[in-house]
Backbone as JSON, one array per atom type, in Angstrom:
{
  "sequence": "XXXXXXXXXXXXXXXXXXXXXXXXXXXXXXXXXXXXXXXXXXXXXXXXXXXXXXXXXXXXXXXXXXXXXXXXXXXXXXXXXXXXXXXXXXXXXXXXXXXXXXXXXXXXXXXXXXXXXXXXXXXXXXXXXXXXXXXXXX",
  "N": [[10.99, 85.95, 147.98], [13.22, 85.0, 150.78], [12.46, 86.16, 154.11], [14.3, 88.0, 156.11], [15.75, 87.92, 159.24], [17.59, 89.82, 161.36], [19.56, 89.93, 164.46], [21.04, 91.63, 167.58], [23.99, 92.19, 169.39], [24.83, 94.6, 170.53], [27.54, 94.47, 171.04], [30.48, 96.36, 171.54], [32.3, 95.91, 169.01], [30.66, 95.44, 167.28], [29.32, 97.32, 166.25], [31.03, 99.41, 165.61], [31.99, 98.31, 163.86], [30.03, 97.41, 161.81], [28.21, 95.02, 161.66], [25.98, 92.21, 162.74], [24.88, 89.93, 165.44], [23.51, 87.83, 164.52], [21.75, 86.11, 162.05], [18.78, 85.29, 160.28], [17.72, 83.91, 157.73], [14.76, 82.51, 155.69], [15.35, 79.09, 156.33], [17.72, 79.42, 157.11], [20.54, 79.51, 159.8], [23.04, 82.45, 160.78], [25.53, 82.62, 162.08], [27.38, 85.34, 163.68], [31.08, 85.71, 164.19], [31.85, 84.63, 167.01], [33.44, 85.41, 170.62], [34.83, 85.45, 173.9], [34.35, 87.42, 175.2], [33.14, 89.76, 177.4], [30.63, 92.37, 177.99], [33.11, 94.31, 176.85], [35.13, 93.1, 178.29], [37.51, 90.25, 177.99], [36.91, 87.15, 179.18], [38.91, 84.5, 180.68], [41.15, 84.63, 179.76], [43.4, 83.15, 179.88], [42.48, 80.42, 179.39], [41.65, 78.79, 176.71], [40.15, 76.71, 176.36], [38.25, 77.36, 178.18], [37.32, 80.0, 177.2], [36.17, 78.8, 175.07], [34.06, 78.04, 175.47], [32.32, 80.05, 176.82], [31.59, 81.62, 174.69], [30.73, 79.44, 172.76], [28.53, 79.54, 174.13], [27.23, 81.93, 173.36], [26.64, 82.37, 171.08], [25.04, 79.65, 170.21], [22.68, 81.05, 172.01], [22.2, 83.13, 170.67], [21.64, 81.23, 168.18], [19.31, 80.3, 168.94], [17.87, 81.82, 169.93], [17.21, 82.51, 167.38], [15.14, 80.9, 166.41], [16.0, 78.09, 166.28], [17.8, 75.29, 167.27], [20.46, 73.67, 169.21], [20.96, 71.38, 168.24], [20.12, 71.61, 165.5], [22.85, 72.92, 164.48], [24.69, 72.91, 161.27], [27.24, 73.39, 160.99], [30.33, 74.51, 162.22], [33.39, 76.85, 162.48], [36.09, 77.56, 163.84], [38.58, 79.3, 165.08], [41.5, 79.59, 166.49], [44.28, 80.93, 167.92], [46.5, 79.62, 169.34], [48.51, 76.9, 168.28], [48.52, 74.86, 170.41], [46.48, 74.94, 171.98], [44.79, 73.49, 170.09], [43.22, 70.76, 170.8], [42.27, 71.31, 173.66], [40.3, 72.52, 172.73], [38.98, 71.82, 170.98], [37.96, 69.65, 171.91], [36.23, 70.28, 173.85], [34.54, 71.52, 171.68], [33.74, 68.57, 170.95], [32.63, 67.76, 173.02], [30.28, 69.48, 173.33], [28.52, 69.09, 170.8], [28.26, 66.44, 171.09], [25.86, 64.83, 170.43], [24.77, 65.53, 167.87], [27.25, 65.73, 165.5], [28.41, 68.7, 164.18], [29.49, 69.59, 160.52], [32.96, 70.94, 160.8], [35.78, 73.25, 161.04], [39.1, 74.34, 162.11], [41.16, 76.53, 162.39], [44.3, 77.81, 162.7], [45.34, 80.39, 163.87], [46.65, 84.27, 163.56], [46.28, 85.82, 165.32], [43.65, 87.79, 167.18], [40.96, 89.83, 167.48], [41.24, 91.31, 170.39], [44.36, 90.88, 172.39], [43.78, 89.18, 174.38], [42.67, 87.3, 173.44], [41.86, 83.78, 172.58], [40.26, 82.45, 171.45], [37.8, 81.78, 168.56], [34.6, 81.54, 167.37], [32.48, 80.54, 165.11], [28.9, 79.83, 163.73], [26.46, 77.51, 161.91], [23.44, 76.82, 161.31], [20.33, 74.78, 160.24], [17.35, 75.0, 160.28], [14.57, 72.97, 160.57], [15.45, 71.74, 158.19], [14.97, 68.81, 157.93], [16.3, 65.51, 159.18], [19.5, 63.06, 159.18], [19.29, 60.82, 158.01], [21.1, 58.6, 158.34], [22.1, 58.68, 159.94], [22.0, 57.02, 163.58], [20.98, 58.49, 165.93], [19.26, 60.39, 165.18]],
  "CA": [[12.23, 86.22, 148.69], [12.65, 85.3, 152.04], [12.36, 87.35, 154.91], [15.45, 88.61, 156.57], [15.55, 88.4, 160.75], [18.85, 90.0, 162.55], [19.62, 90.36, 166.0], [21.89, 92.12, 167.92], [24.3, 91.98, 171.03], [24.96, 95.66, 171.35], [28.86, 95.11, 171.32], [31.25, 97.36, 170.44], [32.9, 95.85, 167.36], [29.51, 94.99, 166.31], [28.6, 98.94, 165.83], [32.05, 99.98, 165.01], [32.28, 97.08, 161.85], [28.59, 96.93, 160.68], [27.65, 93.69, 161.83], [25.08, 91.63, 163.4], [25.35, 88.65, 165.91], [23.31, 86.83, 164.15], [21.0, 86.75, 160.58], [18.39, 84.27, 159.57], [17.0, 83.97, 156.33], [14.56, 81.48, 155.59], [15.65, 78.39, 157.26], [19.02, 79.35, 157.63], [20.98, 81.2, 160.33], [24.25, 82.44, 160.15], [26.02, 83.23, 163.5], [28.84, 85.84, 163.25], [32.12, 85.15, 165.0], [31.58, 85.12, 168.78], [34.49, 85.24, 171.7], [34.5, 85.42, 175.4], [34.51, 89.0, 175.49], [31.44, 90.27, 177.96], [30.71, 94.05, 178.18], [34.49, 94.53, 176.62], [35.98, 92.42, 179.06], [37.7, 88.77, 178.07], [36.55, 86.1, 180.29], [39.18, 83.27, 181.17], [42.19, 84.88, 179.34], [44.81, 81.9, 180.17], [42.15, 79.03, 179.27], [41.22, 78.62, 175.66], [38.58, 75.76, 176.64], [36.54, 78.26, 178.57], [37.03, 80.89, 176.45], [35.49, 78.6, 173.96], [32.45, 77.72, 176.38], [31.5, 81.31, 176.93], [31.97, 81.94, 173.21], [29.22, 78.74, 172.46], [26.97, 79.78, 174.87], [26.9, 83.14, 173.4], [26.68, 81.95, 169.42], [23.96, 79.01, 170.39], [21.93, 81.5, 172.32], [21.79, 83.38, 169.09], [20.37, 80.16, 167.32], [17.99, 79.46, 169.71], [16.54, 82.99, 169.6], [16.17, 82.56, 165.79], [14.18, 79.59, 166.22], [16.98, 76.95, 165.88], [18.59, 74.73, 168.22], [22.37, 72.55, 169.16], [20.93, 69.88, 166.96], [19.91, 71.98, 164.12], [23.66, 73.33, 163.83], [25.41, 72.25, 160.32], [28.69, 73.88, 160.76], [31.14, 75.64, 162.82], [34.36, 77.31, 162.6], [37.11, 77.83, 165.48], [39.79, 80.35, 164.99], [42.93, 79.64, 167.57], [45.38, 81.79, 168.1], [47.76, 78.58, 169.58], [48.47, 75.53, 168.13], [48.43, 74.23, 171.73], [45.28, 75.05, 172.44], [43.38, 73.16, 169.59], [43.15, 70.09, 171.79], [41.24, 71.7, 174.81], [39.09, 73.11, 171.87], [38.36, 70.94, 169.92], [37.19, 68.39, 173.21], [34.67, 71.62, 173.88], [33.62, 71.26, 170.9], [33.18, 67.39, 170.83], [31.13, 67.79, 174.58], [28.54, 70.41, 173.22], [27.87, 68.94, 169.97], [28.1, 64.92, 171.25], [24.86, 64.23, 170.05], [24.73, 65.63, 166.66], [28.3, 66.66, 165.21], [28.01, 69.28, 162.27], [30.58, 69.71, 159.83], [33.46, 71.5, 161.68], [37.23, 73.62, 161.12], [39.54, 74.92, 163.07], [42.21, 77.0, 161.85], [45.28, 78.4, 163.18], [45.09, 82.5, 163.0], [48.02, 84.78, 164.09], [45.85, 86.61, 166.52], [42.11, 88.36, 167.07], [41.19, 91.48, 167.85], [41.92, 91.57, 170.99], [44.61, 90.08, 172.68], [43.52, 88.15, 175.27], [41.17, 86.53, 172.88], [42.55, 82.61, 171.95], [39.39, 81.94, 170.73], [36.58, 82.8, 168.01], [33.8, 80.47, 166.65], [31.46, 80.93, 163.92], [27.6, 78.53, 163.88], [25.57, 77.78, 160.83], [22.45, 75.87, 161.68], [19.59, 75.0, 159.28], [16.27, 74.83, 160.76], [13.77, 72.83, 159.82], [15.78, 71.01, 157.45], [15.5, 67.45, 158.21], [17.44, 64.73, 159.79], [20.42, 62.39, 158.22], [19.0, 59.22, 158.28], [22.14, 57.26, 158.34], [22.71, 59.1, 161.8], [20.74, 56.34, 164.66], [20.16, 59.58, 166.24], [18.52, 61.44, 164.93]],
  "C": [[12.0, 85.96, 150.18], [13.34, 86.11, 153.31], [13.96, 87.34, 156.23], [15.19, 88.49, 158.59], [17.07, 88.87, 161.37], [18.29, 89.97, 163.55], [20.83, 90.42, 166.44], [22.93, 92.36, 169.3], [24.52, 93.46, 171.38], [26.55, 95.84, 171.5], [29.36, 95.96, 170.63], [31.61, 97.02, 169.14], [31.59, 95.69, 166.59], [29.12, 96.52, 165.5], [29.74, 99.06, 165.21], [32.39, 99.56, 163.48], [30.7, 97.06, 161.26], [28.38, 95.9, 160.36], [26.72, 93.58, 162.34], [25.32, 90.47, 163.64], [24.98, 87.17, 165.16], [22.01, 86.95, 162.86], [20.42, 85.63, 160.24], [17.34, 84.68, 158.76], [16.49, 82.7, 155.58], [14.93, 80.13, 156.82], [17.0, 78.1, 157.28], [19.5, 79.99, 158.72], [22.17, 80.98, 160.89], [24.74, 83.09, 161.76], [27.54, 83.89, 163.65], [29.68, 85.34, 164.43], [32.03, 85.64, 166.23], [33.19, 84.39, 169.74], [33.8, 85.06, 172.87], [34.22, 86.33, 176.18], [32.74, 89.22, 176.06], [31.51, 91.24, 178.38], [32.21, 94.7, 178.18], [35.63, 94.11, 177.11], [36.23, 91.38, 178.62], [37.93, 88.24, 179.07], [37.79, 85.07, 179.8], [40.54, 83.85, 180.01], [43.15, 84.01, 179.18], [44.02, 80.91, 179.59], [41.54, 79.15, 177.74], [39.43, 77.72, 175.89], [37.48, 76.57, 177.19], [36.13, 79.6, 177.95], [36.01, 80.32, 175.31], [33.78, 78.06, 174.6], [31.59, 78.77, 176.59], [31.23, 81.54, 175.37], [30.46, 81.05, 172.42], [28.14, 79.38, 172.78], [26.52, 81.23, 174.41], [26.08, 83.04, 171.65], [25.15, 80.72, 169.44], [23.09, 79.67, 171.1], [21.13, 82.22, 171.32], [20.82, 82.53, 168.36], [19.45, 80.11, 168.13], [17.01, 80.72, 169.36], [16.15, 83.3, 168.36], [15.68, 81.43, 165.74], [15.11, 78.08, 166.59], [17.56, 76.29, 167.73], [20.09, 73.95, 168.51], [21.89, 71.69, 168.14], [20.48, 70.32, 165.56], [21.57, 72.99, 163.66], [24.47, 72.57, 163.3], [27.05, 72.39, 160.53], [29.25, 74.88, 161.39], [32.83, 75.66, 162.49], [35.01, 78.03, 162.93], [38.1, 78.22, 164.31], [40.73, 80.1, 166.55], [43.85, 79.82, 167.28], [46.62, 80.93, 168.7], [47.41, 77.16, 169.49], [48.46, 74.65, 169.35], [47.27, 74.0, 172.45], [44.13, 74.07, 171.77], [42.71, 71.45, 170.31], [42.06, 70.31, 172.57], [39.97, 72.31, 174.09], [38.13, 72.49, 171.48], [37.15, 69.62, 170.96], [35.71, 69.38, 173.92], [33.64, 71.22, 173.05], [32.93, 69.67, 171.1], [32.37, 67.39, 171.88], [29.9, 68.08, 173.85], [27.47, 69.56, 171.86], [27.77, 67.13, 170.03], [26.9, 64.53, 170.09], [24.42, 64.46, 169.01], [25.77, 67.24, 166.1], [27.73, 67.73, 164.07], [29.95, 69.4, 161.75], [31.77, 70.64, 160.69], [35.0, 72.01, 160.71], [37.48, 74.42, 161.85], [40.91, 75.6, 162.37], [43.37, 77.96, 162.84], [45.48, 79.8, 162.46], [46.7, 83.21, 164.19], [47.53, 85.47, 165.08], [43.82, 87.3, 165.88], [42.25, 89.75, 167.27], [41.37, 91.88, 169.26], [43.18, 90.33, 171.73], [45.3, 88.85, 173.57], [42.54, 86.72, 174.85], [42.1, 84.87, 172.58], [41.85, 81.87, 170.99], [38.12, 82.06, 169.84], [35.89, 81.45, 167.84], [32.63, 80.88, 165.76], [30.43, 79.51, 163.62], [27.07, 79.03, 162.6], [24.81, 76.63, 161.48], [21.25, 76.06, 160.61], [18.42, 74.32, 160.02], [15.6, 74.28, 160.27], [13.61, 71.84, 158.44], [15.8, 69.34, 157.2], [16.18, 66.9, 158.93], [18.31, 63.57, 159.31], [19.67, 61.56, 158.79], [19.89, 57.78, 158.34], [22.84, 57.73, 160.19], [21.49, 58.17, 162.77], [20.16, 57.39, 165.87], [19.62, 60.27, 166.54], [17.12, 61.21, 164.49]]
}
């Protein structure tokens, strides 16, 4: 069986729901849904795009501290709260992950938990796993 690693940011919903930021097992690791929210505060309220920049940098810090890196993530999925927004999102996304996309959705949600939030994102990255060889690359 293999061995279990969490780690934890300390926020509130994280204690209140019985989560963890982030969980790798084996050479997987699973990055729960991260916002913009820093010490209960949402950062950049009006801008979706930077909500979704704080939101990365908070979800890829995660991978990195379980071993992993931007190029070892398979798959993410964006939650926006306005169809208007997925645009400035989605071009976030295409910046960070230029150099090796992973699988990706984005779905239109009626709201988060809080709400100033516009934006959530959720990382799966697989460490260790190889590289596509039809990607020049990688």
């Amino acid at each position: 069986m293999s061995e279990r690693r969490r780690i934890a940011s300390g926020g509130e919903w994280e204690r209140a729901y019985g989560y963890c930021r982030a969980l790798r097992v084996g050479d997987r690791i699973i990055v729960s849904g991260c916002t913009s929210s820093r010490d209960g505060v949402v950062l950049h309220p009006a801008d979706p795009a930077a909500q979704l920049r704080v939101a990365l940098d908070t979800a890829l810090a995660a991978v990195v501290e379980l071993g992993g890196s931007v190029a070892d993530v398979i798959r993410t999925r964006m939650y926006v709260t306005h169809r208007r927004d997925c645009d400035a999102v989605g071009r976030v996304h295409a910046q960070v992950f230029a150099a090796t996309p992973p699988a990706a959705t984005m779905v239109i949600v009626a709201g988060l938990l809080h709400q100033d939030m516009r934006v959530e994102i959720e990382v799966e990255a697989l460490v260790g796993g190889g590289h596509d060889d039809t990607d020049p690359g990688s």
